[in-house]
N, C-alpha and C positions, 0 to 999 in steps of 0.2 A: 175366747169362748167360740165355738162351733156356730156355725147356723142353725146345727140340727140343735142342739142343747138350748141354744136361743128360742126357737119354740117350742119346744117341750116344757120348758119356765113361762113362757107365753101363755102356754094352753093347759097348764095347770092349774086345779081346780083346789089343790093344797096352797094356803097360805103361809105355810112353813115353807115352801118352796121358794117362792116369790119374796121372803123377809131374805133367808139366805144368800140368794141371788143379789138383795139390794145391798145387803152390807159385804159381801164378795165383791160386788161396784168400789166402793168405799173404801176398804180395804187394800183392794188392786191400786187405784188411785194413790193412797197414801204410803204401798210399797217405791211405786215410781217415782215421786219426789226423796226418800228415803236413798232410792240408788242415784239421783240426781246427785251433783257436786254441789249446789246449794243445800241439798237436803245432809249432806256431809257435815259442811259446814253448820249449819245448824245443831243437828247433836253434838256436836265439837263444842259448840258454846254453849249449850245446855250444860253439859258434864264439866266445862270451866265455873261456870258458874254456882254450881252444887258444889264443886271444890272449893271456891271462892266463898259461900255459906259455911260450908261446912267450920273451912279456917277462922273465919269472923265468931263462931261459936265459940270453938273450942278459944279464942286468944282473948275475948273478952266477956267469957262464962260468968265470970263474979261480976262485970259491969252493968250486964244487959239489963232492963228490966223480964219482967216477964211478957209484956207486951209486946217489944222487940224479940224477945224468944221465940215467941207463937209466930209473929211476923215472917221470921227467916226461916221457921220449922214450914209454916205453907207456902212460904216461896219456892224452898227447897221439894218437896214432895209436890207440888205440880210441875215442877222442872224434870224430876225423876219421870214421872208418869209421862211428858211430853215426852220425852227420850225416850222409853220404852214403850208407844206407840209406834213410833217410826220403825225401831232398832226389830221390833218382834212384827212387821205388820209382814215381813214374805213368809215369816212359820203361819203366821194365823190366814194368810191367803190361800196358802196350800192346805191347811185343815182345813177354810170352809170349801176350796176345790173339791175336798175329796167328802168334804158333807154333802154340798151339793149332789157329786154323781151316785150318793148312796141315795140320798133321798126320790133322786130323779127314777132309780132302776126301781127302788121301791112301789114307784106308786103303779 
């Protein structure tokens, strides 16, 4: 981010601006480790592990109870959603980039 953009989010009197800017922080942030070779590694295992779910389902479907069902259903679906935080945060960095500069020219 510019200097000059950096005070113009500074001296903004819109708190829509200043939220955007914070989670564009975040976001930026969470692309970086994402392109990191740990953050590789990491969705690697995430998406092993939903396979890994998944198989335990589907091979012992009459065994499970239903408590183990739900069990490995939200294990699996925060595993999904951690992966797909990482996997989408450079599209969603670039949409709030380009929110950001509309909202910036706007005010």
């Amino acid at each position: 981010m510019t200097q000059k953009k950096q005070e113009q989010i500074k001296n903004s009197l819109d708190p829509a601006i200043q939220s955007i800017a914070d989670d564009l922080d975040k976001v930026t942030a969470i692309s970086a480790l994402n392109n990191m070779e740990g953050g590789k590694i990491l969705v690697a295992s995430l998406l092993a592990d939903i396979v890994s779910s998944i198989d335990t389902m589907c091979a012992k479907h009459k065994d499970l109870t239903m408590q183990e069902f739900v069990s490995l259903s939200v294990d699996m679906k925060t595993k999904i959603n951690m992966a797909r935080l990482l996997t989408r945060s450079e599209n969603n960095k670039d949409y709030l980039s380009d929110l950001l500069d509309e909202a910036l020219l706007s005010e």
